[in-house]
C-alpha positions in Angstrom: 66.2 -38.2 -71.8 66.8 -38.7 -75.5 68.1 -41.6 -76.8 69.3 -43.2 -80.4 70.2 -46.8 -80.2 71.9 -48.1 -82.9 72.2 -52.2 -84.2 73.0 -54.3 -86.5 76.7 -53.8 -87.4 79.4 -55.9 -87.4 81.8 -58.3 -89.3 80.2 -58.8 -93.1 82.3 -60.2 -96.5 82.9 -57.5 -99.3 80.1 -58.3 -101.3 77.6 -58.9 -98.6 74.8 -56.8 -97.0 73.5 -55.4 -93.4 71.3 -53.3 -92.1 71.5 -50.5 -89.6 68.5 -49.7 -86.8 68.8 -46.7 -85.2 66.0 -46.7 -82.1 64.4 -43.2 -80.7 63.0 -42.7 -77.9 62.5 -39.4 -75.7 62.0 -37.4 -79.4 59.0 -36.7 -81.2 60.6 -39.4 -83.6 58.2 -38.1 -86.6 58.9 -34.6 -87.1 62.5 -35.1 -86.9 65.1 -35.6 -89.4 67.0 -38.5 -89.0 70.6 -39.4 -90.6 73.4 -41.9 -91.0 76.8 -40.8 -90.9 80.6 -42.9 -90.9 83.3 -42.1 -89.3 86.5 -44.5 -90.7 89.5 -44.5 -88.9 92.0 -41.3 -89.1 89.2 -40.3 -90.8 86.1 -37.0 -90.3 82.6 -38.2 -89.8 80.9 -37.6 -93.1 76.9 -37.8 -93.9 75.8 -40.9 -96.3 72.3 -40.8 -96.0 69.3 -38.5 -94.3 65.8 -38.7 -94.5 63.7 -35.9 -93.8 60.4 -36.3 -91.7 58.0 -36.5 -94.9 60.4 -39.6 -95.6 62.7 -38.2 -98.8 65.7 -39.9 -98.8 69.0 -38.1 -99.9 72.2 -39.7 -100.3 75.9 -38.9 -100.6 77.4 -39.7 -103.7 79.8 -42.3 -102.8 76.5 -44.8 -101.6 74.3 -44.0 -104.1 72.4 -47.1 -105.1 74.1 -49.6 -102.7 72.4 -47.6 -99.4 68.5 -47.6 -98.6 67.3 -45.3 -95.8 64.0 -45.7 -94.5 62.1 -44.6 -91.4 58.9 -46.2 -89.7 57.4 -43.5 -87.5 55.6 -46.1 -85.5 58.5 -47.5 -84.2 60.6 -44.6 -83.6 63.3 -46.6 -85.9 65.5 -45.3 -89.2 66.8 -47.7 -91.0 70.3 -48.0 -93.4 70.2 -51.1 -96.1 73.9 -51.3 -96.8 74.5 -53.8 -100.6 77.2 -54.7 -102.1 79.8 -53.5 -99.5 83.1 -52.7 -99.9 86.6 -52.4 -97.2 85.5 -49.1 -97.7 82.7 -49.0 -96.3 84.6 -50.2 -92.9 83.6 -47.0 -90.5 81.6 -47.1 -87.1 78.0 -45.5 -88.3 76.3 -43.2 -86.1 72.6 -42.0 -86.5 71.3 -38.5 -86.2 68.1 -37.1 -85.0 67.7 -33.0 -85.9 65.2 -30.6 -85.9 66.5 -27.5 -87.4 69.6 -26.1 -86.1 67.9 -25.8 -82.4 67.6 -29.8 -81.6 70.6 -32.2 -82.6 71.4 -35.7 -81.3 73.8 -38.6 -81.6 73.8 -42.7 -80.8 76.8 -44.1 -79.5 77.7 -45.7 -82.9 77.7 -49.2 -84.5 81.3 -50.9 -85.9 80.5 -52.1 -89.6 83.7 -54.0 -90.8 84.1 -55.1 -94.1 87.1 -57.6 -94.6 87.7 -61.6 -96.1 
């Protein structure tokens, strides 16, 4: 049975910083891509960062340079380094495990709220 466990959200200061884990198991971790998407309220789910098995990072637009991804294979773990955050950045984040168009999988999600 697959399974993507995420951690490591929660309440943070504007300003402040956090990072995601995202925990595999039941996948052949390594030769999947794995991704971070947000989903704020009355709001769609929308991509901000995915890192393909040989580890290139690509981000979207609105996160570039405040959001790291990184994977460690040996752990079966991704990874989002969220800096500087904004009330904008307020959105549950959910990770993503693919393998072409054949093999897709979500976690259950992790509440990242950004508020004084």
């Amino acid at each position: 049975q697959v399974q993507l466990v995420e951690s490591g959200g929660g309440l943070v200061q504007p300003g402040g910083s956090l990072r995601l884990s995202c925990a595999a198991s039941g996948i052949v971790f390594s030769i999947y891509t794995m991704a971070w998407y947000r989903q704020a309220p009355g709001k769609q789910r929308e991509l901000v960062a995915v890192i393909t098995s040989g580890g290139s990072g690509n981000y979207a637009d609105s996160v570039k340079g405040r959001f790291t991804i990184s994977r460690d294979n040996a752990k079966n773990t991704v990874y989002l380094r969220i800096n500087s955050l904004k009330p904008e950045d307020t959105a549950v984040y959910y990770c993503n495990a693919a393998l072409g168009s054949s093999f897709q999988f979500w976690g259950q999600g992790t509440q990242v709220t950004v508020s004084s």
